[in-house]
LODOLUM-373165 format. One line per 5 residues: number of its first residue (from 0); for each residue y, z, x negated of C-alpha. Coordinates in steps of 0.2 Angstrom, whole numbers, padded with zeros to 4 digits. Layout:
BEGIN
NUM = Y,Z,X ~ ...
END
This chain:
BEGIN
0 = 0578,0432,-0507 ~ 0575,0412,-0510 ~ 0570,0410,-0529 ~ 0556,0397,-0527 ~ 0557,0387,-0543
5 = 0557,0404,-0553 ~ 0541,0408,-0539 ~ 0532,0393,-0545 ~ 0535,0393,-0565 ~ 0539,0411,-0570
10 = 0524,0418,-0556 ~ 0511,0407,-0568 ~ 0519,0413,-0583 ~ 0523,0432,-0579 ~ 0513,0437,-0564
15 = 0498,0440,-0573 ~ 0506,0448,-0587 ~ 0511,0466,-0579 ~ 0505,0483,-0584 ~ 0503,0499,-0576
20 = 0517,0511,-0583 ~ 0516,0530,-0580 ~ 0531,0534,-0569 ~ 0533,0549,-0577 ~ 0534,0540,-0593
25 = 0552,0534,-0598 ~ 0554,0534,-0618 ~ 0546,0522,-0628 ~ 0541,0512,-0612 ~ 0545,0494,-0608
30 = 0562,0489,-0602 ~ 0559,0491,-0584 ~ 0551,0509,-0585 ~ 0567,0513,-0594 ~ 0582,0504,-0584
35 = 0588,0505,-0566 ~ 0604,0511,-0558 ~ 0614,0524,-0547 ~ 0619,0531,-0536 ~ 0607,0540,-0526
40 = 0618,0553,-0518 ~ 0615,0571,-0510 ~ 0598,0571,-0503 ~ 0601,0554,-0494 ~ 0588,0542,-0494
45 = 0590,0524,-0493 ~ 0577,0511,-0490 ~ 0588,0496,-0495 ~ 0594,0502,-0513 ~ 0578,0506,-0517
50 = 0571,0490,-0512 ~ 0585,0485,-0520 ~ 0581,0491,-0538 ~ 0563,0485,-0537 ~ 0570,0469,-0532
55 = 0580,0468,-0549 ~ 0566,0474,-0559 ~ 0572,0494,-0563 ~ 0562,0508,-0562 ~ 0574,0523,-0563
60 = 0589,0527,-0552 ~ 0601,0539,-0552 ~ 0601,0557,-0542 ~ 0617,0562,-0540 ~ 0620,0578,-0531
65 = 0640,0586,-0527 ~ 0641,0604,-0528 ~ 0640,0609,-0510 ~ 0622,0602,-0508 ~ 0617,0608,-0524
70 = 0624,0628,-0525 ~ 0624,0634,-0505 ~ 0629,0650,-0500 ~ 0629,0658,-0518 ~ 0610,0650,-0524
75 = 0604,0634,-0529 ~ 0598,0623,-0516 ~ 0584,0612,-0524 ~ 0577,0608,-0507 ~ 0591,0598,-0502
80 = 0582,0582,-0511 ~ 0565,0585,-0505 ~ 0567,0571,-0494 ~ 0575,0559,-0506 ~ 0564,0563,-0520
85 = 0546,0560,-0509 ~ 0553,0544,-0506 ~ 0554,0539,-0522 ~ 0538,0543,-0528 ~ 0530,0530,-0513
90 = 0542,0517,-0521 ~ 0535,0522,-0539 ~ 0553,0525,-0543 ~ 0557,0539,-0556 ~ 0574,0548,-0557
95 = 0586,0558,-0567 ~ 0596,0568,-0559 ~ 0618,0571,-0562 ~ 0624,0588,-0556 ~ 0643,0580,-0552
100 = 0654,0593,-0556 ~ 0675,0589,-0560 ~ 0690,0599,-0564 ~ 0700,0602,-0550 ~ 0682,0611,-0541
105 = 0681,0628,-0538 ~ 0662,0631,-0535 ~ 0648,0636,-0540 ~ 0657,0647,-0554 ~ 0659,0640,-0571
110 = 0648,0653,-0580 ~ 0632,0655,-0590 ~ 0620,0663,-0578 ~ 0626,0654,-0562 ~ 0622,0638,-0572
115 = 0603,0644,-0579 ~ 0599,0647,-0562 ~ 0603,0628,-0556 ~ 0594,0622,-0570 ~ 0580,0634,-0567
120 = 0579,0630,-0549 ~ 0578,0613,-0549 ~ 0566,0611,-0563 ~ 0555,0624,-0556 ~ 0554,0610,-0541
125 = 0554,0595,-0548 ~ 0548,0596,-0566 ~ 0529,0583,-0570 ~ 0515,0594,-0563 ~ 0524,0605,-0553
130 = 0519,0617,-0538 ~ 0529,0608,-0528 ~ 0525,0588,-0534 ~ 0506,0595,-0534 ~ 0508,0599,-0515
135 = 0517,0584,-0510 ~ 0503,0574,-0518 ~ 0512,0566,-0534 ~ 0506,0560,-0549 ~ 0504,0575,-0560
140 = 0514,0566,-0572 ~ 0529,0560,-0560 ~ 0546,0571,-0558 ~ 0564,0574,-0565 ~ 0561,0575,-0585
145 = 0580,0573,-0588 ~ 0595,0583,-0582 ~ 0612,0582,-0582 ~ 0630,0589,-0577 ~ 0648,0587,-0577
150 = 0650,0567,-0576 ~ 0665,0561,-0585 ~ 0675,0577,-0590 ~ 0684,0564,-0604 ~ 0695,0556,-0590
155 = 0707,0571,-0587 ~ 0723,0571,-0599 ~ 0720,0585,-0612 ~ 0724,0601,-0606 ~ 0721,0599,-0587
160 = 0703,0595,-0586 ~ 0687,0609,-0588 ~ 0692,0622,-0602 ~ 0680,0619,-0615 ~ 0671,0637,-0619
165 = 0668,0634,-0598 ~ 0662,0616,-0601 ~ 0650,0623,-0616 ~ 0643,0638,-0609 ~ 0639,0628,-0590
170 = 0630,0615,-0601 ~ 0620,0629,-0612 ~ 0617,0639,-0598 ~ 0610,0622,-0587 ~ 0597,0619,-0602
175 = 0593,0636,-0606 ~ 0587,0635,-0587 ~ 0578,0620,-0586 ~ 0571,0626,-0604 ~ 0564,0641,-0598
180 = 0552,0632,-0584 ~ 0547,0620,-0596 ~ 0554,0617,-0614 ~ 0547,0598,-0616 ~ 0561,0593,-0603
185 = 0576,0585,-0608 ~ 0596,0591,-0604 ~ 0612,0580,-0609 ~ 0627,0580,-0603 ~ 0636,0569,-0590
190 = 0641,0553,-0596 ~ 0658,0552,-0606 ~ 0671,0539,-0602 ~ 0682,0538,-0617 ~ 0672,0530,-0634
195 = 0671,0513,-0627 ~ 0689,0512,-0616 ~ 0697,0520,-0629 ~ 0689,0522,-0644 ~ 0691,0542,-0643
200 = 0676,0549,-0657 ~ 0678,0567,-0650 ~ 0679,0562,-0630 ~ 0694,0572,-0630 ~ 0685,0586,-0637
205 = 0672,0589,-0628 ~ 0662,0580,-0640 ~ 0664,0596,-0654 ~ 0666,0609,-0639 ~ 0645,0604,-0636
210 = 0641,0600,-0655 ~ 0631,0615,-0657 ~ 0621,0613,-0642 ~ 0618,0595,-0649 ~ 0613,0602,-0665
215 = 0601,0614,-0663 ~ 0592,0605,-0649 ~ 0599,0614,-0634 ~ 0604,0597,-0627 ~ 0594,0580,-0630
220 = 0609,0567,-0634 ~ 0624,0560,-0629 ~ 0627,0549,-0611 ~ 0640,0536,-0614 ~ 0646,0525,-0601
225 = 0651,0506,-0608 ~ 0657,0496,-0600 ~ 0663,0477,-0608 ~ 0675,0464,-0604 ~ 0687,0452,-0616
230 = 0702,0463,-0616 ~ 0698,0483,-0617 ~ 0683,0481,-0623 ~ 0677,0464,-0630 ~ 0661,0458,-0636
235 = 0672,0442,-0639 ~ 0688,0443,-0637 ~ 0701,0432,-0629 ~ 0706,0423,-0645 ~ 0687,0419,-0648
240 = 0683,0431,-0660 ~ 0669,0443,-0660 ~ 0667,0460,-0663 ~ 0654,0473,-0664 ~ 0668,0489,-0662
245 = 0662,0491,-0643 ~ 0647,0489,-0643 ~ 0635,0503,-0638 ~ 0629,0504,-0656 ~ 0645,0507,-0662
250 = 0652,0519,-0649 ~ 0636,0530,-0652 ~ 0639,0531,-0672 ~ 0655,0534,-0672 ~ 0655,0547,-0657
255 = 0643,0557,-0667 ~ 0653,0556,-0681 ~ 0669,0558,-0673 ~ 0662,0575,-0666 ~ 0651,0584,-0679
260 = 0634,0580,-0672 ~ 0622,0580,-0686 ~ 0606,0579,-0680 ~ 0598,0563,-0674 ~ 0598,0564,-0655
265 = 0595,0553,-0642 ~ 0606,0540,-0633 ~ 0607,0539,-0614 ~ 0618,0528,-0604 ~ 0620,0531,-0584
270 = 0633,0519,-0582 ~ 0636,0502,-0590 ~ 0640,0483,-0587 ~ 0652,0469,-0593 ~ 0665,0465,-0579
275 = 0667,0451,-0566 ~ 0680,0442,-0558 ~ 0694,0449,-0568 ~ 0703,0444,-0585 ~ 0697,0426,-0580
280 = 0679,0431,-0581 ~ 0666,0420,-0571 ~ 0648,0423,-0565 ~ 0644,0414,-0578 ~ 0651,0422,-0589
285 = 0650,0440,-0584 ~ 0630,0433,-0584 ~ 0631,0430,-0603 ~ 0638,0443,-0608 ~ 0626,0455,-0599
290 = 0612,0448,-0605 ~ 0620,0455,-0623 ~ 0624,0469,-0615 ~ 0606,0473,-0608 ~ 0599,0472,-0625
295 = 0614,0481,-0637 ~ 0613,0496,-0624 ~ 0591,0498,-0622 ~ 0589,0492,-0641 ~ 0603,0508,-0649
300 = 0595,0514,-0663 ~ 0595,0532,-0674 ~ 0601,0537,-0690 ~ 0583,0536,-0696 ~ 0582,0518,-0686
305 = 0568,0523,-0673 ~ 0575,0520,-0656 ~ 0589,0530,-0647 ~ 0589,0524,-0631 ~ 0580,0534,-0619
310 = 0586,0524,-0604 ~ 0600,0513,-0598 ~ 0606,0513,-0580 ~ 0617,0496,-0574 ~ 0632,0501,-0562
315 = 0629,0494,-0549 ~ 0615,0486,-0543 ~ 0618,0489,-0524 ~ 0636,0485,-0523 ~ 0640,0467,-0517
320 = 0650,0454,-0525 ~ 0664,0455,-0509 ~ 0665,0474,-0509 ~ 0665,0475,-0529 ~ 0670,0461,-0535
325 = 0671,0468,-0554 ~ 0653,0477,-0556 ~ 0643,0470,-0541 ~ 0625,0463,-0545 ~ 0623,0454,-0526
330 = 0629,0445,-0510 ~ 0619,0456,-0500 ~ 0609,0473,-0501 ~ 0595,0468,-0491 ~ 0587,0459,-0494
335 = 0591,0461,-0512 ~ 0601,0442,-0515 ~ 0609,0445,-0533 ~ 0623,0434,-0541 ~ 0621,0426,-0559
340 = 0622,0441,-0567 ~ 0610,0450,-0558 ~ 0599,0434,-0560 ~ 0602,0438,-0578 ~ 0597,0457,-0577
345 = 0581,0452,-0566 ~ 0576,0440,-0579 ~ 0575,0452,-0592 ~ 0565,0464,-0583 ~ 0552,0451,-0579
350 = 0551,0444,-0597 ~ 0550,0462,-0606 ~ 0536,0471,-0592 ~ 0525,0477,-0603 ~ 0531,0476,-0618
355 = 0540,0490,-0632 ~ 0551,0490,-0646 ~ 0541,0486,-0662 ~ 0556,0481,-0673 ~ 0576,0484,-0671
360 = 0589,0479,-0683 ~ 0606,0480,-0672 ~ 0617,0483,-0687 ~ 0609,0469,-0699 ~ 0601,0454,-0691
365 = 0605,0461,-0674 ~ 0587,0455,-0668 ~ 0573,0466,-0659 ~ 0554,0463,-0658 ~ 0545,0466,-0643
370 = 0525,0467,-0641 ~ 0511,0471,-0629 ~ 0502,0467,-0614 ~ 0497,0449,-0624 ~ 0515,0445,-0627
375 = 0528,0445,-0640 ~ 0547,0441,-0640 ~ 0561,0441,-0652 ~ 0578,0444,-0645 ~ 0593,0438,-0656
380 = 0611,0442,-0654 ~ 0622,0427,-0660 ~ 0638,0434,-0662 ~ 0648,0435,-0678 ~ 0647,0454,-0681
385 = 0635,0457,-0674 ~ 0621,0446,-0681 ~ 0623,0442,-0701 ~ 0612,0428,-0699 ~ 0622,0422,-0684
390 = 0622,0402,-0682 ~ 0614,0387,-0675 ~ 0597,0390,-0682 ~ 0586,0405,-0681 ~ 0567,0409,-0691
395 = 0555,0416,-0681 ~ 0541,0428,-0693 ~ 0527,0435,-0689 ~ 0520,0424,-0675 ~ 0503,0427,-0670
400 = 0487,0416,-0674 ~ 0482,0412,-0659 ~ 0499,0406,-0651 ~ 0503,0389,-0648 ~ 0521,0388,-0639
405 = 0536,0398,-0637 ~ 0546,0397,-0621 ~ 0565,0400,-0627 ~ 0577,0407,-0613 ~ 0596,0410,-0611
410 = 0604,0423,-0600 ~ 0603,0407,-0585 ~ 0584,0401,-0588 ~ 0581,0409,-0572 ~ 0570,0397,-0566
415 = 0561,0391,-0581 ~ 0564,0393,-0601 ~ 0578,0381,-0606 ~ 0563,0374,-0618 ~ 0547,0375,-0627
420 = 0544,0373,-0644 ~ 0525,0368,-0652 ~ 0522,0381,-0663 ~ 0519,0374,-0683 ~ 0513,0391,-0691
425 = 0517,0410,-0694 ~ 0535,0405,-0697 ~ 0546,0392,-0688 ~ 0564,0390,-0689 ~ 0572,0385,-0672
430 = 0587,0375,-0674 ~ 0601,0367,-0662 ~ 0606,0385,-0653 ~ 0623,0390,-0644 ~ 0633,0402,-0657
435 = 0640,0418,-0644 ~ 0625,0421,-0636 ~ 0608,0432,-0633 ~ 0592,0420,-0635 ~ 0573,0427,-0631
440 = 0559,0421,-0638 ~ 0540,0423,-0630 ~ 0525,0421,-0634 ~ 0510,0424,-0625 ~ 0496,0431,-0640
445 = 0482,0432,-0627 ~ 0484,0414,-0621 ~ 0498,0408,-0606 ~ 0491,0415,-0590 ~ 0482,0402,-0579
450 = 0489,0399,-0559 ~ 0476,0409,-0546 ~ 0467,0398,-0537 ~ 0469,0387,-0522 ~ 0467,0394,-0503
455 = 0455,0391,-0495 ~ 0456,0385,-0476 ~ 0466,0392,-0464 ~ 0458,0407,-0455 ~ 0459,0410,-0435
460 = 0466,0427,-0437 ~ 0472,0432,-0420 ~ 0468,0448,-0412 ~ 0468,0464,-0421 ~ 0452,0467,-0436
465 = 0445,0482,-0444 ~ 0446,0478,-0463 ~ 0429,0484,-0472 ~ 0432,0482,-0493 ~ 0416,0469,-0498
470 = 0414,0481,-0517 ~ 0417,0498,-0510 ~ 0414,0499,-0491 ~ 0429,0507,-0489 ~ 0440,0503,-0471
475 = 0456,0501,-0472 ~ 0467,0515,-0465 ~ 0486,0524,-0464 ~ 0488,0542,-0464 ~ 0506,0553,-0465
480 = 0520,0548,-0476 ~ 0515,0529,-0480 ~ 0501,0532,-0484 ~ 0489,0518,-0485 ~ 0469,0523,-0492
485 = 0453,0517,-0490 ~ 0440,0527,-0481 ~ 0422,0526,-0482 ~ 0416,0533,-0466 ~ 0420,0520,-0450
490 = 0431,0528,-0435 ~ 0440,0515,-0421 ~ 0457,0524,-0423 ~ 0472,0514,-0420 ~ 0476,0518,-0440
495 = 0462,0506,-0445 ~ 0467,0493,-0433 ~ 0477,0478,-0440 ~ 0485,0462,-0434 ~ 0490,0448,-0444
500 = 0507,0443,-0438 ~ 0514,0424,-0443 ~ 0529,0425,-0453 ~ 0531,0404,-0459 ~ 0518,0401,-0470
505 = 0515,0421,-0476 ~ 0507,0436,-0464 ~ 0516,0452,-0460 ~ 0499,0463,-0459 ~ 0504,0476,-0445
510 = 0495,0493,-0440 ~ 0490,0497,-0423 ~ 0495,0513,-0424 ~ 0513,0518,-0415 ~ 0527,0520,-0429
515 = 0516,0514,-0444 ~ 0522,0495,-0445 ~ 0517,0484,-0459 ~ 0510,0485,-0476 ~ 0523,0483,-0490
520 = 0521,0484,-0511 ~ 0531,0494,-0520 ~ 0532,0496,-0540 ~ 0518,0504,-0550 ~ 0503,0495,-0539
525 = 0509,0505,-0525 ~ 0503,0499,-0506 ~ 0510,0509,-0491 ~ 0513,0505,-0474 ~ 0533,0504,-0468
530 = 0538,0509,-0453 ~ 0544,0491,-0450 ~ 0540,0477,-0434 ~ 0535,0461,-0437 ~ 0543,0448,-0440
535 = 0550,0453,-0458 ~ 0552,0441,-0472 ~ 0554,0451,-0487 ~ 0542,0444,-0501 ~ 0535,0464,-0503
540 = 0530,0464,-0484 ~ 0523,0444,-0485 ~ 0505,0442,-0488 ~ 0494,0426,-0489 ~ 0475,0426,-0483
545 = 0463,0416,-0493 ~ 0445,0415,-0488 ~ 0434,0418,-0497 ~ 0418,0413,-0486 ~ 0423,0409,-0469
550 = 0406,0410,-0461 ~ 0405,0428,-0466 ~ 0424,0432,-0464 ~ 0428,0437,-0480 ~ 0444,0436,-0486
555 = 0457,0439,-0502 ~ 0477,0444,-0496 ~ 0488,0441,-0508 ~ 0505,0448,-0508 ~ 0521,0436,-0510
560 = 0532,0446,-0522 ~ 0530,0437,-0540 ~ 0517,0449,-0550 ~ 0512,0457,-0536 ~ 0494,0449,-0532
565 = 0479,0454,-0524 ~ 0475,0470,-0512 ~ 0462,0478,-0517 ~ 0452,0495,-0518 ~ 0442,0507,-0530
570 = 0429,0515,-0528 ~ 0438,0530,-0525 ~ 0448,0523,-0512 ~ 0463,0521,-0519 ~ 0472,0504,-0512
575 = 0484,0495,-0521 ~ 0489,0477,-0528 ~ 0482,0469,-0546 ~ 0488,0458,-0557 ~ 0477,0443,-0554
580 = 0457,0450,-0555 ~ 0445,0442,-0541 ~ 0431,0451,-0542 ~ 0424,0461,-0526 ~ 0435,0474,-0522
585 = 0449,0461,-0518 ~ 0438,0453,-0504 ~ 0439,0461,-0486 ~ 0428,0458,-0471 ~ 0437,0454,-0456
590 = 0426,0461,-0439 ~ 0432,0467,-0423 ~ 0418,0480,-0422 ~ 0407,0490,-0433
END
């Protein structure tokens, strides 16, 4: 994907700014750790999506899995995503998972006991820490910590969708399942449909049929589905003016009121956008508007206004603009080659790595404070209604000592911040902003990260090379599965034999070994090797060699994907990418023998 001006600004700005977040770790993260998309459906795996979802910055898809690979033959069939969900760990991906169930199906039986035993089953498998997880080598605190069922059961005119004592004993009997392996995961129900189309409080009953189980903690919260526009369910409406009724704020309060849920649960979203190409909606626009959208649906707060949101997946991510011209995010899958508004969610996820939630005020000021990783950002929604300070002038409090500038961005400052503004104090008031509108604020409180430094010359680097890490004396090496390690001991195996292979300007870095291809980066620092022949051009399958000392061959290979920088290795000999540090164990001796 061609995005050089936001390669050569937003890489000096950003690149350096990335933390490592747990991938078993969704609430409370940063934006990214908590946002991603669906659908990843029965088992299949699918390089491009997830590529894809990297691409646009998410961490989390959706499983989804249809009854006939979940329940087989009278059981639960949990193995059916074995394949699907070791894939995912090697892309540092971390999902939920959506048992899809609908009215008109017959199996598995719509009974207590049949459900327990799916929830059982398939937490059993893939809970953090598992047997299973331990075996295949993940990351003890990687796996499916939230599960769901019954997508949508709201859509069905009342009276011929699920019957609600089957609807509430499937769902107690799912969580009572999962509960029983381990009682720190999470259970909600499929996402409901009808709050934000239609402003139906009880989801057509289903809210109050489940309000017990939401009560007492049997299930964690509530997964709506909102989806904006300008006609159905506006943010501004076609006459001009702004309301806040369906906004994911709104639909959540008055849902829980609507259906008797008392205690302060969670908000989960599986499915949300604001629509495209319809109702005389542009790119520009639909890229607007989902920059509102992005933050009203992550920033949803509790009664007790700590953060609801647990996580907030964008539909659809994958789909192009030609084949869905009203939710899709790109003109091509792979690579990943996103309109405006997937610009727009790509830009967010850059700006908010790192960072948490330190303040939210949705229903007042409709602002939200961000912090960590030496950065800080407001984020201020500018619509009547939904802001009561909205206008043409903002005040910024609590701006750090040390910080010198802010870099203001719109939902298009996808190649630069629209502009910078010298900081006067601990309070500035910004004026001469759009009214109808999401700004960010940054500020970088450890100081704005400096460019890396110029390569070096040119090195001759044809013929294949052992690579020996200068720190750790650890080669270079593939194993099974992707893997990509460093070992200390020195064998002449094909699998520690690379090539550098010209790709423009960039390297593919290609593995002797038959079937083992090039070394690509994935999220979370990941390096693995994909079963790809050169030449390739994706950015996560580009590197740049940059000597170091050419007299003793040593180099630095730096990878092209913005924030992914150097390769390196620990002295364990793990192998993965940083965030900008030069020290030792990112230099590599190039030989052709021991």
């Amino acid at each position: 994907m061609k995005r050089s001006k936001r390669r050569s600004f937003l890489s000096i700005l950003l690149t350096f700014s990335f933390v490592i977040v747990l991938t078993g770790q969704m609430a409370f993260g940063d934006m990214p750790s908590r946002s991603g998309g669906g659908n990843f459906t029965n088992g299949k795996t699918s390089a491009a999506k997830m590529d894809a979802l990297l691409d646009a910055g998410g961490k989390m898809p959706r499983v989804s899995v249809y009854p006939g690979y979940y329940y087989k033959k009278g059981s639960p069939s949990p193995s059916i995503i074995d394949d699907e969900m070791r894939e995912l760990y090697s892309r540092g991906l971390t999902p939920m998972i959506l048992f899809e169930f609908y009215h008109e199906y017959t199996a598995p039986p719509r009974t207590y006991q049949v459900w327990y035993d799916i929830g059982a089953a398939f937490a059993e498998r893939f809970r953090p820490g598992s047997s299973w997880n331990m075996e295949n080598g993940h990351d003890s605190s990687w796996g499916i910590r939230v599960y769901s069922a019954i997508n949508e059961p709201d859509l069905y005119a009342e009276g011929t969708g699920i019957d609600y004592s089957d609807y509430h004993d499937m769902l107690e009997g799912l969580a009572d399942g999962v509960h029983s392996v381990d009682s720190e995961l999470e259970v909600i129900p499929g996402g409901f449909a009808r709050e934000n189309s239609h402003s139906d409080h009880d989801l057509r009953g289903y809210g109050p049929a489940i309000a017990d189980l939401l009560n007492d903690g049997t299930l964690a919260g509530i997964d709506l589905h909102v989806y904006n526009d300008i006609l159905y369910a506006p943010i501004v409406k076609k006459d001009g003016s702004c309301t806040f009724s369906h906004s994911p704020q709104r639909d959540f309060e008055e849902v829980k009121e609507g259906s008797g849920i008392t205690r302060d649960i969670n908000f989960y979203s599986t499915e949300y956008s604001f629509k495209n190409n319809t109702q005389e909606i542009s790119d520009d626009l639909a890229a607007k508007r989902m920059l509102t959208c992005m933050w009203g649906i992550h920033g949803v707060v509790k009664d007790n206004g700590e953060l609801a949101t647990q996580f907030a997946l964008m539909w659809n991510i994958y789909h192009t603009e030609a084949d869905d011209s009203t939710y899709g995010k790109c003109t091509q899958l792979a690579p990943w080659t996103p309109i405006a508004p997937g610009k727009t969610v790509q830009l967010v996820h850059e700006l908010s790595a790192g960072m948490e939630f330190t303040a939210l005020d949705p229903n007042g000021d409709g602002d939200f404070v961000l912090e960590g990783d030496g950065k800080k950002m407001w984020v201020w929604q500018n619509y009547p209604n939904w802001s009561d300070i909205n206008g043409t002038s903002y005040t910024i409090d609590g701006i750090p000592a040390d910080v010198d500038t802010l870099y203001v961005y719109r939902y298009n400052s996808w190649d630069a911040p629209c502009k910078t503004v010298d900081v006067t104090g601990d309070s500035m008031t910004l004026y001469d902003l759009n009214e109808k509108e999401t700004y960010m604020f940054l500020a970088y409180t450890d100081g704005v990260p400096t460019p890396p430094p110029p390569p070096g010359p040119t090195p001759d680097l044809s013929g294949w090379w052992y690579l020996k890490n200068k720190a750790t004396s650890h080669w270079l090496d593939t194993g099974s599965g992707g893997d990509v390690q460093g070992k200390s001991s020195f064998s002449t195996g094909d699998d520690r034999k690379w090539r550098f292979v010209e790709s423009g300007s960039f390297y593919n870095v290609d593995n002797q070994k038959p079937g083992r291809g090039v070394l690509d980066t994935g999220s979370n620092n990941a390096v693995k090797w994909k079963a790809t022949e050169p030449v390739t051009t994706d950015d996560d399958k580009l590197w740049e060699v940059i000597a170091v000392d050419a007299d003793a061959n040593e180099y630095r290979i730096r990878n092209k994907k913005a924030g992914r920088e150097y390769l390196e290795c620990s002295g364990s000999g793990t192998i993965q990418w940083n965030t900008g540090g030069t020290g030792d164990e990112t230099v590599w001796i190039l030989s052709t023998d021991f």
